[in-house]
Structures are given as C-alpha cells and as structure tokens.
N, CA, C and O atoms as CSV, one atom per row, in Angstrom:
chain,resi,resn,atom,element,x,y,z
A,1,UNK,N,N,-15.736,4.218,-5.548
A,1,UNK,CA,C,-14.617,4.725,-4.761
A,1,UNK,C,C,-13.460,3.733,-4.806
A,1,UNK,O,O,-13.805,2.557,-4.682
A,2,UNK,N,N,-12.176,3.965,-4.956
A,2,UNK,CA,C,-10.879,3.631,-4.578
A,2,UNK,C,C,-10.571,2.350,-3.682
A,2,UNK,O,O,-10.088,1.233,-3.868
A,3,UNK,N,N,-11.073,3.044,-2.663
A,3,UNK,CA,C,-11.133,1.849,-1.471
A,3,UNK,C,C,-11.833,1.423,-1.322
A,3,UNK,O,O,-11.487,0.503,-0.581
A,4,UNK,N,N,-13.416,1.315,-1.603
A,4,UNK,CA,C,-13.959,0.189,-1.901
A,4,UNK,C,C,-13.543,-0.783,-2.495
A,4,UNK,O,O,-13.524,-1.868,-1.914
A,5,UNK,N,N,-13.091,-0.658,-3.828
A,5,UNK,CA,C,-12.673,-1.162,-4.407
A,5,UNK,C,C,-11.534,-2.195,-4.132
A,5,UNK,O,O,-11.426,-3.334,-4.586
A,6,UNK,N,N,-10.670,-1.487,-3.237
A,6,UNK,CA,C,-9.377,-1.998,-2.862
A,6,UNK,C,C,-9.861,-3.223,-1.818
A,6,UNK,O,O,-9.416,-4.371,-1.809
A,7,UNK,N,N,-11.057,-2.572,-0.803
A,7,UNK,CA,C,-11.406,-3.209,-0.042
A,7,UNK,C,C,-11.841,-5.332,-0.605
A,7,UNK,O,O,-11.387,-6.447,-0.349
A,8,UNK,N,N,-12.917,-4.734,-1.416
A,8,UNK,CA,C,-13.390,-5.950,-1.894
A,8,UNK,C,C,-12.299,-6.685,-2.895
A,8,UNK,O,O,-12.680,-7.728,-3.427
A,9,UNK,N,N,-11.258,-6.314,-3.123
A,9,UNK,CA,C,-10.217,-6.684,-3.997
A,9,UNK,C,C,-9.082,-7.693,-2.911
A,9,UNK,O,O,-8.039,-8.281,-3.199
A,10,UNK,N,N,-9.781,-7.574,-1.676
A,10,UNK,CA,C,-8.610,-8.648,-0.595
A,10,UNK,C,C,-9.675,-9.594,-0.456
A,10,UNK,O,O,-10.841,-9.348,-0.146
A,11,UNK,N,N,-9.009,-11.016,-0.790
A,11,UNK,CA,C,-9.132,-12.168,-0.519
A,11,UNK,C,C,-8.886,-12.468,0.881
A,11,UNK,O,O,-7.800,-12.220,1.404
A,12,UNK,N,N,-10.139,-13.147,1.682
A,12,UNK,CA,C,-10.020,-13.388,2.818
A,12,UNK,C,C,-8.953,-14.546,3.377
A,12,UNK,O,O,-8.507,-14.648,4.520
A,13,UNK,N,N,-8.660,-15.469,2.103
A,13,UNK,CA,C,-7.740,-16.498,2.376
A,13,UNK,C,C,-5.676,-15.799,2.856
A,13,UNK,O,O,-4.721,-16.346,3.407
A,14,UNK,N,N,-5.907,-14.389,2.241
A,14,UNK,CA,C,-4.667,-13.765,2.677
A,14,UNK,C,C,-4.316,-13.171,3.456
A,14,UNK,O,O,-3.193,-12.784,3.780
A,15,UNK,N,N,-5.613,-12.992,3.978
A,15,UNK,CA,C,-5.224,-12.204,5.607
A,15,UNK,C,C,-4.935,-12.839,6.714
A,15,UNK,O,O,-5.573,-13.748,7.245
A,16,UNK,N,N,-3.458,-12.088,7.224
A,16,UNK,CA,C,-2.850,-12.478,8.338
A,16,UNK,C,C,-3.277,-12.835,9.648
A,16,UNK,O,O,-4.018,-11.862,9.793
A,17,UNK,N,N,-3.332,-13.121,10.137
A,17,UNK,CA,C,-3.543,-13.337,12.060
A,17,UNK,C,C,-3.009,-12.114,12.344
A,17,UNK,O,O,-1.861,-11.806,12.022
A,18,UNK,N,N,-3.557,-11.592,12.766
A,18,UNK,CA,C,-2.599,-10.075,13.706
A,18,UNK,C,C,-2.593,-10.299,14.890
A,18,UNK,O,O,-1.517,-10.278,15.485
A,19,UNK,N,N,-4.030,-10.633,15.705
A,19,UNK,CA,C,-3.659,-11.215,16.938
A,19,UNK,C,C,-5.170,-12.459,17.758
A,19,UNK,O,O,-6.322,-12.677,17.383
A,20,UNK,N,N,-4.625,-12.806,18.554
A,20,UNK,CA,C,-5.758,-13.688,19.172
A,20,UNK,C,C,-5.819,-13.265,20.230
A,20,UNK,O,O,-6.350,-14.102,20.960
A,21,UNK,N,N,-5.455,-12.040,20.952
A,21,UNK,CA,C,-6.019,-11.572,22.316
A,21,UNK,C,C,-6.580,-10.210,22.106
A,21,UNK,O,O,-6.203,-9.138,21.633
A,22,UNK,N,N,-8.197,-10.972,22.951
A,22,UNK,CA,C,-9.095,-10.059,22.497
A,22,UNK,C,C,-8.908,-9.133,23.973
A,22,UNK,O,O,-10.007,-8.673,24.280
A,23,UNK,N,N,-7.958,-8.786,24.838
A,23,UNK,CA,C,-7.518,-7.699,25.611
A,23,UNK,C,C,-6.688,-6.982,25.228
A,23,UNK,O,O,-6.152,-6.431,26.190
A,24,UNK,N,N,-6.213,-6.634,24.150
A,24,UNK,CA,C,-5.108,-6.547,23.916
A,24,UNK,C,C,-5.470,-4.582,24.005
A,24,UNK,O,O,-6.668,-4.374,23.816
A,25,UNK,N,N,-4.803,-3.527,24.201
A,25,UNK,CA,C,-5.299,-2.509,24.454
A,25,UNK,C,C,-5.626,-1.628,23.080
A,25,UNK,O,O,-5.179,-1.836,21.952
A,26,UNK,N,N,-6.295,-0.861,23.395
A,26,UNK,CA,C,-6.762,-0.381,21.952
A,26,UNK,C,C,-6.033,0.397,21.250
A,26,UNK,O,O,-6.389,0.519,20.078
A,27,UNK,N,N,-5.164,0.944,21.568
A,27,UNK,CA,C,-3.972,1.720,20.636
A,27,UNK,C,C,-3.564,0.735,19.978
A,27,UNK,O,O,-3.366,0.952,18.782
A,28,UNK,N,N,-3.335,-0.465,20.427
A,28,UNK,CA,C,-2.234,-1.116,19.846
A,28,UNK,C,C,-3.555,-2.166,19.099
A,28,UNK,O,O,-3.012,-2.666,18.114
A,29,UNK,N,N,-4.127,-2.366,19.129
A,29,UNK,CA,C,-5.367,-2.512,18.494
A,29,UNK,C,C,-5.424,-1.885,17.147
A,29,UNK,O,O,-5.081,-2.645,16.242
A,30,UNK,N,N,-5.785,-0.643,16.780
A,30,UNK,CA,C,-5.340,0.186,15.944
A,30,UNK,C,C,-4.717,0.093,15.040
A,30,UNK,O,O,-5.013,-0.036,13.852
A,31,UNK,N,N,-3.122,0.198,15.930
A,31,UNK,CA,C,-1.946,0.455,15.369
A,31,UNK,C,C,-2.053,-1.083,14.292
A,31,UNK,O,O,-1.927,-1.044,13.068
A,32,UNK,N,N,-2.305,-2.337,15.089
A,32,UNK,CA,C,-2.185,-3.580,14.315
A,32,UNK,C,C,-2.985,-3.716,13.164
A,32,UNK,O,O,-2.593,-4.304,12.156
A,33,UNK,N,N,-4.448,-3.025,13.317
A,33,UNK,CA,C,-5.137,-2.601,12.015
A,33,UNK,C,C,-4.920,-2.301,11.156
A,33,UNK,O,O,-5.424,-2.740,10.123
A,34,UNK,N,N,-3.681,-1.012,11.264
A,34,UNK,CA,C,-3.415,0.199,10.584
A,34,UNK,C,C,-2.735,-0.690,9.644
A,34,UNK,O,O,-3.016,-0.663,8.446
A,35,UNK,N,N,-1.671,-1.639,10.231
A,35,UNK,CA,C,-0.361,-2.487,9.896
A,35,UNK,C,C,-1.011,-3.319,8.855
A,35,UNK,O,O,-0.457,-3.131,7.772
A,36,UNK,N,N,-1.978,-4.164,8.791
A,36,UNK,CA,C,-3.135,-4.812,8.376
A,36,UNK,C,C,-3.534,-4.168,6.889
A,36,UNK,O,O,-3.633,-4.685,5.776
A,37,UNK,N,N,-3.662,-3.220,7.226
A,37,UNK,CA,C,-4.562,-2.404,5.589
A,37,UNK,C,C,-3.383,-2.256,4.713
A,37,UNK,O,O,-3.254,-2.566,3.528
A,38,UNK,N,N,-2.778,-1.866,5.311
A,38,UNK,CA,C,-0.829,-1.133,4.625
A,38,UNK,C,C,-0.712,-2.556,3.749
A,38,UNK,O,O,-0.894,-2.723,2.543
A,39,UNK,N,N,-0.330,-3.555,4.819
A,39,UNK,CA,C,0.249,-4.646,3.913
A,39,UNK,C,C,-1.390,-5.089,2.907
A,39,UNK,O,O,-1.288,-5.278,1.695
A,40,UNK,N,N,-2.068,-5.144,3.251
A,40,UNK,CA,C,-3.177,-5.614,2.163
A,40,UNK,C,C,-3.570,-4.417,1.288
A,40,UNK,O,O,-4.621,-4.426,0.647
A,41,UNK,N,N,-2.590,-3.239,1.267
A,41,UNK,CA,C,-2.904,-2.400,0.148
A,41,UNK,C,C,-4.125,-1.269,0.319
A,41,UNK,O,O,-4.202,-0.348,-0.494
A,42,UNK,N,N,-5.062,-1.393,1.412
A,42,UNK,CA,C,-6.360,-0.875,1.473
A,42,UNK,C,C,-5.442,1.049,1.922
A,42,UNK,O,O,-4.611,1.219,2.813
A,43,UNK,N,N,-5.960,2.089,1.012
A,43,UNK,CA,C,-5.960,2.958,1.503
A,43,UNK,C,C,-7.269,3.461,1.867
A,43,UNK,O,O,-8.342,2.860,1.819
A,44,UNK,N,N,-7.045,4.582,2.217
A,44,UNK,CA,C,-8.356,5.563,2.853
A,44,UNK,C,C,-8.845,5.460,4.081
A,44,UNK,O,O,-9.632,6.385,4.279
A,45,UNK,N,N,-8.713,4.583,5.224
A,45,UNK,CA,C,-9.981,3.647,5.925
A,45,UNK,C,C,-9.050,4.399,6.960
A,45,UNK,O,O,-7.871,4.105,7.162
A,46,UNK,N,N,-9.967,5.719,7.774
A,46,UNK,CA,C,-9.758,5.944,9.478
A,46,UNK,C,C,-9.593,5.081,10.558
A,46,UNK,O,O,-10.347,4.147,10.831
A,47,UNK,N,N,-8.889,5.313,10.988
A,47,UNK,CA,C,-8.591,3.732,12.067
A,47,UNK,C,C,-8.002,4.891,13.504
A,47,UNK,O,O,-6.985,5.570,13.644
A,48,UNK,N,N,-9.288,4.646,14.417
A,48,UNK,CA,C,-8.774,5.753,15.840
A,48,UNK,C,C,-9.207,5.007,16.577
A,48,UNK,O,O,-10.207,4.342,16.309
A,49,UNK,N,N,-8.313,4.895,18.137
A,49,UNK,CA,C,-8.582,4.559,18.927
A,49,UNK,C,C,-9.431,5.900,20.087
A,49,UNK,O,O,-8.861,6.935,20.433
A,50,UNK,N,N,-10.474,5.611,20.386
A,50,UNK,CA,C,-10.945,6.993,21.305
A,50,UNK,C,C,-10.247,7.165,22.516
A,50,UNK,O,O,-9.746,6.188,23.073
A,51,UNK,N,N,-10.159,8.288,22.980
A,51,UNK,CA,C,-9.175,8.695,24.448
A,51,UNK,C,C,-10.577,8.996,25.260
A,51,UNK,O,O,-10.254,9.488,26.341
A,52,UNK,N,N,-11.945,8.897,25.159
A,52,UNK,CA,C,-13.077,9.206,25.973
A,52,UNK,C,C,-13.167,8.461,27.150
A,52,UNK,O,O,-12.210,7.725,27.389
A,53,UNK,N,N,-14.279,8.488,28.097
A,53,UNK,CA,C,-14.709,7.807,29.042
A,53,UNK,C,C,-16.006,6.869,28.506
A,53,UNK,O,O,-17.084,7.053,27.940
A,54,UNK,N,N,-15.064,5.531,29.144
A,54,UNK,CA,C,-16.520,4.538,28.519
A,54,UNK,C,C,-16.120,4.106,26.961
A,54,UNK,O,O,-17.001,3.405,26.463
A,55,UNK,N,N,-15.117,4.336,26.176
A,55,UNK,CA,C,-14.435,3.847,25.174
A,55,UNK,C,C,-14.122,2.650,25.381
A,55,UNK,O,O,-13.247,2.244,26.146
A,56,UNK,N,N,-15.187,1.719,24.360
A,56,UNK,CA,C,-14.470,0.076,24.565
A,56,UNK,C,C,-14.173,-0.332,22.218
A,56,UNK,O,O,-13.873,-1.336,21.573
A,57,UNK,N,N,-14.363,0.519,22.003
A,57,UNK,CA,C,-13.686,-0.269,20.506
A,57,UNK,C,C,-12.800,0.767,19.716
A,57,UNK,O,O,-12.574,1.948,19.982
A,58,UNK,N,N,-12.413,0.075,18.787
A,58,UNK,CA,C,-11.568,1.024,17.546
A,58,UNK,C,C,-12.042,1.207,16.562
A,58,UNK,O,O,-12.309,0.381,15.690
A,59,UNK,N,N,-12.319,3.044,16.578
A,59,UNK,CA,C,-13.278,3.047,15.576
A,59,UNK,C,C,-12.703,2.932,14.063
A,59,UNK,O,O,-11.531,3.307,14.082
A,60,UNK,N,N,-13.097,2.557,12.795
A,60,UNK,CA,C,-12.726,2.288,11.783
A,60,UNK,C,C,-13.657,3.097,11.008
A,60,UNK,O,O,-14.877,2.932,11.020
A,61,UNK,N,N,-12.989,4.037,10.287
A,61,UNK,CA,C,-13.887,4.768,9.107
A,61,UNK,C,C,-13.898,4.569,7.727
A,61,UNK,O,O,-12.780,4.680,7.224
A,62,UNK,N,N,-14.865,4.293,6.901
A,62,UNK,CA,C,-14.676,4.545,5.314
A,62,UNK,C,C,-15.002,5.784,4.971
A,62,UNK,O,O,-15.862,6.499,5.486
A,63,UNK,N,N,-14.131,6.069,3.886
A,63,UNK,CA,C,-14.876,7.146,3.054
A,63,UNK,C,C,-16.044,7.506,2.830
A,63,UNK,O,O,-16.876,6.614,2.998
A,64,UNK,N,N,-16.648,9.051,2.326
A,64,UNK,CA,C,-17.770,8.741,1.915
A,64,UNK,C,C,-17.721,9.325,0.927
A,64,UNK,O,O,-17.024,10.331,0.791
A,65,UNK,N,N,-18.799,8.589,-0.420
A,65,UNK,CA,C,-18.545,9.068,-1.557
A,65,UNK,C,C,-19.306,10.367,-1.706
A,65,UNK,O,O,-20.238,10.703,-0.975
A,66,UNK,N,N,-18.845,11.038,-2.677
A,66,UNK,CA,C,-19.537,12.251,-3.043
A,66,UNK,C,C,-21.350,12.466,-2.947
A,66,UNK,O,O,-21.892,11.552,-3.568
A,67,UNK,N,N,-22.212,13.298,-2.417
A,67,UNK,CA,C,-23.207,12.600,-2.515
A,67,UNK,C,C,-23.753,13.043,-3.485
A,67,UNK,O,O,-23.566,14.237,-3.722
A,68,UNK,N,N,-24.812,12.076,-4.597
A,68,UNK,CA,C,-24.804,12.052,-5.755
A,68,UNK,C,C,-26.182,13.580,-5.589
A,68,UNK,O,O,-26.651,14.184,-4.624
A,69,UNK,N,N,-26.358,13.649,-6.916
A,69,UNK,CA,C,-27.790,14.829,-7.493
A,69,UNK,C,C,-28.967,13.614,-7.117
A,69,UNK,O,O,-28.824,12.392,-7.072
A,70,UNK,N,N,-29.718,14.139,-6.962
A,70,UNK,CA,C,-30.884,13.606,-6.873
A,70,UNK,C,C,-31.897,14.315,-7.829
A,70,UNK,O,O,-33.065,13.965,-7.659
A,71,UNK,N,N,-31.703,15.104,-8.654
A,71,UNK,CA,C,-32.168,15.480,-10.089
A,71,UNK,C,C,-33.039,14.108,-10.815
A,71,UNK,O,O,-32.696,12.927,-10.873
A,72,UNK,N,N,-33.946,14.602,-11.186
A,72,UNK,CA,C,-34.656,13.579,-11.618
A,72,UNK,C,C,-35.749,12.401,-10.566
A,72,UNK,O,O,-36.754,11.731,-10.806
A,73,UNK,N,N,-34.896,12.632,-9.375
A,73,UNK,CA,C,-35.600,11.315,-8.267
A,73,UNK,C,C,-36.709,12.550,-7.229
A,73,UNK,O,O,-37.285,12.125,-6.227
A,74,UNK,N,N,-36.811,13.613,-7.545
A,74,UNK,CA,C,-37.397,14.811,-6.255
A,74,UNK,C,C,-38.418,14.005,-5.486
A,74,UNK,O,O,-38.562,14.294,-4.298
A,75,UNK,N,N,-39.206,12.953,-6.047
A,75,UNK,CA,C,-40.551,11.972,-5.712
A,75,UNK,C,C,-39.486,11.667,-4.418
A,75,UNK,O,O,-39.661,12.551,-3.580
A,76,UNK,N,N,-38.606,10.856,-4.053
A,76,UNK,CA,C,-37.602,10.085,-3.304
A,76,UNK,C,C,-37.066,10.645,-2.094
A,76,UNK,O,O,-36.362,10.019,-1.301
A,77,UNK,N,N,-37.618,12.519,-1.912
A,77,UNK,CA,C,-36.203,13.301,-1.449
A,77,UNK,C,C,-36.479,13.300,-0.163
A,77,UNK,O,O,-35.691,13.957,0.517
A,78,UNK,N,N,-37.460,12.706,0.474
A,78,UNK,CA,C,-38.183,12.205,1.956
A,78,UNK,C,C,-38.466,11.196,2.270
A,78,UNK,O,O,-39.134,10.879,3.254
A,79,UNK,N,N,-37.873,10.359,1.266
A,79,UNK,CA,C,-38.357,8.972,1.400
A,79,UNK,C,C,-37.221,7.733,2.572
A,79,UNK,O,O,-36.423,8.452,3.174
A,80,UNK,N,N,-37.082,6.704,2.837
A,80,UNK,CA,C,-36.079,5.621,3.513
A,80,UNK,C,C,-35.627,5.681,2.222
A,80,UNK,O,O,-35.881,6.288,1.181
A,81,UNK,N,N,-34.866,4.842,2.638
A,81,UNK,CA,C,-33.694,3.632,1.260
A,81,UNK,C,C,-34.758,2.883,1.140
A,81,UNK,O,O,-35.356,3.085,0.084
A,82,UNK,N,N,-35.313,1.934,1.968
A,82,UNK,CA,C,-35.832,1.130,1.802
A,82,UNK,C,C,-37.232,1.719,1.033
A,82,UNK,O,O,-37.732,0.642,0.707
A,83,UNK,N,N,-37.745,2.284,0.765
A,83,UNK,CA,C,-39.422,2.953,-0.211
A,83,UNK,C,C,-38.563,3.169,-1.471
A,83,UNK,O,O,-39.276,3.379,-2.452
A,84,UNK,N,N,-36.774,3.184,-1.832
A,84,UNK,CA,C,-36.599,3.825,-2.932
A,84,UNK,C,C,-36.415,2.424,-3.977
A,84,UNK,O,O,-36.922,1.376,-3.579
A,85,UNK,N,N,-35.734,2.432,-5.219
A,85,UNK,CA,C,-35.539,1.302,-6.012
A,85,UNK,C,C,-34.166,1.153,-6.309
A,85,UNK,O,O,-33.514,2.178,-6.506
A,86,UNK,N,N,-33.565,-0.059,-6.381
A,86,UNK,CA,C,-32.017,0.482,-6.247
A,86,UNK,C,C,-31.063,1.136,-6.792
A,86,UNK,O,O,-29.909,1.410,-6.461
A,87,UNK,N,N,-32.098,1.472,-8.203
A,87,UNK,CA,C,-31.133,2.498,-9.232
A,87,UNK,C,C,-31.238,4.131,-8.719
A,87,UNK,O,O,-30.952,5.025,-9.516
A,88,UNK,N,N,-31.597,4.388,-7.569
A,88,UNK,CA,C,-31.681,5.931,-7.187
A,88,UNK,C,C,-30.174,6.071,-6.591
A,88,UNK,O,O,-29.684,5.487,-5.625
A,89,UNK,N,N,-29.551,7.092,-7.524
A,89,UNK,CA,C,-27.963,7.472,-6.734
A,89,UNK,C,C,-27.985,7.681,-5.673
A,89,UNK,O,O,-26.853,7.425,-5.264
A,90,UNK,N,N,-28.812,8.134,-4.580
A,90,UNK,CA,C,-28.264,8.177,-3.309
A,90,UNK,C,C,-28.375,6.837,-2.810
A,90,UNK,O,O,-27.457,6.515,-2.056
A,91,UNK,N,N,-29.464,5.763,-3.082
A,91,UNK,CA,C,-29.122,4.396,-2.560
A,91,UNK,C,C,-28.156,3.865,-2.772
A,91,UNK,O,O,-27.474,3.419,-1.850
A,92,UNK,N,N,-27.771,3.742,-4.172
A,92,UNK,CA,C,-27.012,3.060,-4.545
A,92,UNK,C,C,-25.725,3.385,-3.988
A,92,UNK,O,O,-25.046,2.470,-3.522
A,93,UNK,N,N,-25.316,4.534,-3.978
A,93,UNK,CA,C,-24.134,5.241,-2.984
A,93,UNK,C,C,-24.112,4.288,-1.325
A,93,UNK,O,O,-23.173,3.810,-0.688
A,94,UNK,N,N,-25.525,4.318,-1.081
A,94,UNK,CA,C,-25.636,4.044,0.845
A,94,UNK,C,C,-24.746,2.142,0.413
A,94,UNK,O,O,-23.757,1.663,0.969
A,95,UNK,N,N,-25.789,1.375,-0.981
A,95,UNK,CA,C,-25.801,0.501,-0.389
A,95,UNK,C,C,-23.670,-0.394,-1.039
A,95,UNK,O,O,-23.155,-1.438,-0.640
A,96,UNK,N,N,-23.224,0.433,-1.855
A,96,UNK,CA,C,-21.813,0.751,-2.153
A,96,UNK,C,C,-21.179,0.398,-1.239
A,96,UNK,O,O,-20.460,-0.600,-1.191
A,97,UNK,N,N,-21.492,1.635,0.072
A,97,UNK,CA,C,-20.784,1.910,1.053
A,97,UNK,C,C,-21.239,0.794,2.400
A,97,UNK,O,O,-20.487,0.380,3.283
A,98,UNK,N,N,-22.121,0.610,2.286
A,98,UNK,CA,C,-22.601,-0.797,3.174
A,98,UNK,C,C,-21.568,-1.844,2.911
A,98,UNK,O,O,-20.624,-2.019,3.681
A,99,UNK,N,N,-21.775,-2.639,1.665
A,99,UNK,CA,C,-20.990,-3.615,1.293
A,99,UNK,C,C,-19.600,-3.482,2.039
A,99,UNK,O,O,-19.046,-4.147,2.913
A,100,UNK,N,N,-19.252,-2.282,1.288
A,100,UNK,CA,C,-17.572,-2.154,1.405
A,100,UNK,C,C,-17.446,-2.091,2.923
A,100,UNK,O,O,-16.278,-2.286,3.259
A,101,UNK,N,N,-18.339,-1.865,4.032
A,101,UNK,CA,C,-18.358,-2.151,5.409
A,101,UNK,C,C,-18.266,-3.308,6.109
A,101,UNK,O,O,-17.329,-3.639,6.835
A,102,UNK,N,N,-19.329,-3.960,5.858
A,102,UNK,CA,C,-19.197,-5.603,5.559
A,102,UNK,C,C,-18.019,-6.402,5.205
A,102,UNK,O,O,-17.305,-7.008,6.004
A,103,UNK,N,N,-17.890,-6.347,4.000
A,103,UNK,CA,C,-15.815,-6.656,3.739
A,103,UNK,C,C,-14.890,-6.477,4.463
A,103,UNK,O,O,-13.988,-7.252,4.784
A,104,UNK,N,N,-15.163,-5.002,4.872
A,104,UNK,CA,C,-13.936,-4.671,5.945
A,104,UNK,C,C,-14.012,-5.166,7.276
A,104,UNK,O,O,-13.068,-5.388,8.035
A,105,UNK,N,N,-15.510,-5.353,7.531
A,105,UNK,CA,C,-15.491,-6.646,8.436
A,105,UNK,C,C,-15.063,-7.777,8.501
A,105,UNK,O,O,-14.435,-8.145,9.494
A,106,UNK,N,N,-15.293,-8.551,7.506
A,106,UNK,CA,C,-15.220,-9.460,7.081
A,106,UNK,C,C,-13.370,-9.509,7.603
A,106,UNK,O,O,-12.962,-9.784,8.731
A,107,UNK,N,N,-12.559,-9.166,6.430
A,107,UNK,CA,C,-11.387,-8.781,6.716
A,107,UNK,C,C,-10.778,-8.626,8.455
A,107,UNK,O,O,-9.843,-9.327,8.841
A,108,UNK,N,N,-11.315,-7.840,9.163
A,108,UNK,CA,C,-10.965,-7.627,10.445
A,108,UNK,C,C,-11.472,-8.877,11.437
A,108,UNK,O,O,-11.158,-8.811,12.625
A,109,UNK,N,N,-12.037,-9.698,11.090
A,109,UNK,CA,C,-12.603,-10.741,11.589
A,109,UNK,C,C,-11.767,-12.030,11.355
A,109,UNK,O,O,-11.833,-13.039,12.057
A,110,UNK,N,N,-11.121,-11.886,10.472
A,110,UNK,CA,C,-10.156,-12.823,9.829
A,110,UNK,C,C,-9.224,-12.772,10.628
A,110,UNK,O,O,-8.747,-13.642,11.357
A,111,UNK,N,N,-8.807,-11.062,10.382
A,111,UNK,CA,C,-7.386,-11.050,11.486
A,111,UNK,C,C,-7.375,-10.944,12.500
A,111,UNK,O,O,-6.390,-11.293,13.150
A,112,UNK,N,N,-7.982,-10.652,12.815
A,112,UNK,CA,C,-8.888,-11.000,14.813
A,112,UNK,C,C,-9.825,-11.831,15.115
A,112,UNK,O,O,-10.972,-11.598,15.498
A,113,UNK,N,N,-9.183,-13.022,14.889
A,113,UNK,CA,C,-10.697,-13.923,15.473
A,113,UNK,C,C,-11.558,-13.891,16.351
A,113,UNK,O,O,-12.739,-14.227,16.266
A,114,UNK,N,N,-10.735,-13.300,17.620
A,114,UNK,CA,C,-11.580,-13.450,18.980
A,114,UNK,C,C,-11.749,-12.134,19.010
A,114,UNK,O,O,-11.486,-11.641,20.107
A,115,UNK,N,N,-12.227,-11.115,17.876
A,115,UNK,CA,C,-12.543,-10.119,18.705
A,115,UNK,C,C,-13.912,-9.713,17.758
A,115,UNK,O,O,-14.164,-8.752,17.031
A,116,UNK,N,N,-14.810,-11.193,18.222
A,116,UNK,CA,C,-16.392,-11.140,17.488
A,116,UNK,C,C,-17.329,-10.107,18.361
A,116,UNK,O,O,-17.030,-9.772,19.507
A,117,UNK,N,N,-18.037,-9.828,17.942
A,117,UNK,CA,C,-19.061,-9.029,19.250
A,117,UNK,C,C,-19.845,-9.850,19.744
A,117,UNK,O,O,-20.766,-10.472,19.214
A,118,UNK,N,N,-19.378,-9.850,21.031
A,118,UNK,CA,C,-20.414,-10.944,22.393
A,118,UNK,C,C,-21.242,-10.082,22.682
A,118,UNK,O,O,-21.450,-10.196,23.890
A,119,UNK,N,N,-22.055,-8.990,22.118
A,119,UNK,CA,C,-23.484,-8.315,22.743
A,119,UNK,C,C,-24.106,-9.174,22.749
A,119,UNK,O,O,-24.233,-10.221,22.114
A,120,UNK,N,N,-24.742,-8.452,23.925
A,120,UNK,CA,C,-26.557,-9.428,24.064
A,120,UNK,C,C,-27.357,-8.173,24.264
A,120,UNK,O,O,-27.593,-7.884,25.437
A,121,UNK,N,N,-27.899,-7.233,23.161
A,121,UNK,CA,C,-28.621,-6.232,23.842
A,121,UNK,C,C,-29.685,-6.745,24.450
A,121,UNK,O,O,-30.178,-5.879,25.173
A,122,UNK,N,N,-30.298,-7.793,24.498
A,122,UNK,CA,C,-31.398,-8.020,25.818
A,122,UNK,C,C,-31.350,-8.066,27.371
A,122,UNK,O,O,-32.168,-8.241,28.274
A,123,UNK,N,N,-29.829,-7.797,27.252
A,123,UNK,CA,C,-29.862,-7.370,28.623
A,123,UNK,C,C,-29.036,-6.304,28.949
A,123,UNK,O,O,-28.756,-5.873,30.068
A,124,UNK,N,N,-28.544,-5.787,27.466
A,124,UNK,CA,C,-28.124,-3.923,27.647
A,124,UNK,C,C,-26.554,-4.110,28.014
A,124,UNK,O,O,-25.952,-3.235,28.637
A,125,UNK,N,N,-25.759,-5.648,27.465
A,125,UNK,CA,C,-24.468,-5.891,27.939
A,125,UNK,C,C,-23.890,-5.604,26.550
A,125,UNK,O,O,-24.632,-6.154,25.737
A,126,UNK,N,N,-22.926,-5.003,25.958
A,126,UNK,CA,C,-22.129,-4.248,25.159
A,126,UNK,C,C,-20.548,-4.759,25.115
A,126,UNK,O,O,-19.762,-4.148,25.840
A,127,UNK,N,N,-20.056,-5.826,24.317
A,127,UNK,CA,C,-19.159,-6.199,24.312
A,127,UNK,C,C,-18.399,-6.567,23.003
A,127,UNK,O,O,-18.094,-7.712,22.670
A,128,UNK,N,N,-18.119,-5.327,22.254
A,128,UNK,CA,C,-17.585,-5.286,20.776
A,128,UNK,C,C,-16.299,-4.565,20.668
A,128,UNK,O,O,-15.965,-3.639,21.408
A,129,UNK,N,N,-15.492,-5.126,19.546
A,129,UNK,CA,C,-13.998,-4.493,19.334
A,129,UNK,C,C,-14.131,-3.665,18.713
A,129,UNK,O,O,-13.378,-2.726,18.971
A,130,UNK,N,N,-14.996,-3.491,17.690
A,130,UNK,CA,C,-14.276,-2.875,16.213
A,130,UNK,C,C,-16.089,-2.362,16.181
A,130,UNK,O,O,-17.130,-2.997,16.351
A,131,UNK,N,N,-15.776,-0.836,15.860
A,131,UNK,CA,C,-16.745,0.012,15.223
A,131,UNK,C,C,-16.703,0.943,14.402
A,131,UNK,O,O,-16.183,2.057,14.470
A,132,UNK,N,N,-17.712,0.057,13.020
A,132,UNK,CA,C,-17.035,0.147,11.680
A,132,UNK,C,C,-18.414,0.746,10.930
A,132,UNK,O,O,-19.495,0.179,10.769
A,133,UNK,N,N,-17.869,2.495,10.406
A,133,UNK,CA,C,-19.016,3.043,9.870
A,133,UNK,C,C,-18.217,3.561,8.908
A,133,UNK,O,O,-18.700,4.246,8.007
C-alpha cells in the first residue's frame, strides 16, 4: 500500500514537535495530527476526534489493504496468524499493516512526547492519547 509506504519512508529525526501538552483538547489534537501527516507527506491515514461519552483519544486509521485469495492456503482458513507461516497472503497483509501501525506510532510519539500511554490495566486505569488501528 501507498501509505505504508509513505509511512515508513519518514525519518523520525524530521519530525516536528507539534506539541508538549498532553491536555491539549482533542479536536485540536487531531487537527495538529492532520497538520503533521500533510507536511510529512503521509496520505490516507483517518484522523477523528470522537464526539461520544467517555471519549479520551484520537482515533487514527490506516488503510486496509485489499484482502488477499486465500486459494491455495484452504488448510489456514480457521486458523490464528500465529498457526500460519509468514508467506500466507492474509498474514502477510495483517503483519504489513501492523508494522505500518507501529511507525505511525512511532512518528506520533515523536511529535507528542508527552502523550505516551500511562495505563496500568492492573488496576483498570486507562490513560492514552492516540488510538491507532
């Protein structure tokens, strides 16, 4: 895909500071994201802030690639990722799209320093910016 591509094609040494306040409200959260990909070239990538109840991040979407035939793999067609081998097109698709998730983390972490995720699910406390599928 495109933006994968584009994705893993930004050097973390070039990304800007966008901001260091991790209150900063989530539209404008977003919006600074949005600003973020533009200048580093990344197209494709959903970037919404939710209007729900109980909304604490900005969600960030990738593409998804076409999903491949599984012709030839039918043994596989109930199986995890993990029971398959990594040359089966639908893994290889999942684990594509993983990476390029990761990066874009990576990336958003750069330009938001302080907005790491302080969860502690051991005690069911939930404290993340950016939710990135």
């Amino acid at each position: 895909m495109e933006t994968y591509n584009q994705i893993h094609a930004v050097k973390l040494d070039d990304v800007p500071v966008m901001s260091t306040d991790r209150c900063i409200p989530r539209k404008q959260q977003a919006a600074l994201a949005r600003q973020l990909l533009k200048q580093l070239g990344v197209k494709g990538v959903s970037i919404t802030a939710p209007n729900y109840s109980m909304a604490q991040s900005v969600d960030v979407r990738l593409p998804d690639e076409p999903r491949p035939s599984m012709a030839g793999f039918e043994q596989y067609e109930h199986s995890t990722y993990s029971d398959m081998p990594d040359n089966v097109p639908i893994k290889a698709a999942f684990l594509r799209k993983r990476a390029a998730e990761k990066a874009l983390e990576a990336i958003l972490a750069s330009a938001f320093p302080n907005h790491d995720s302080r969860s502690d699910t051991q005690t069911d406390y939930f404290d993340y910016c950016w939710s990135v599928n």
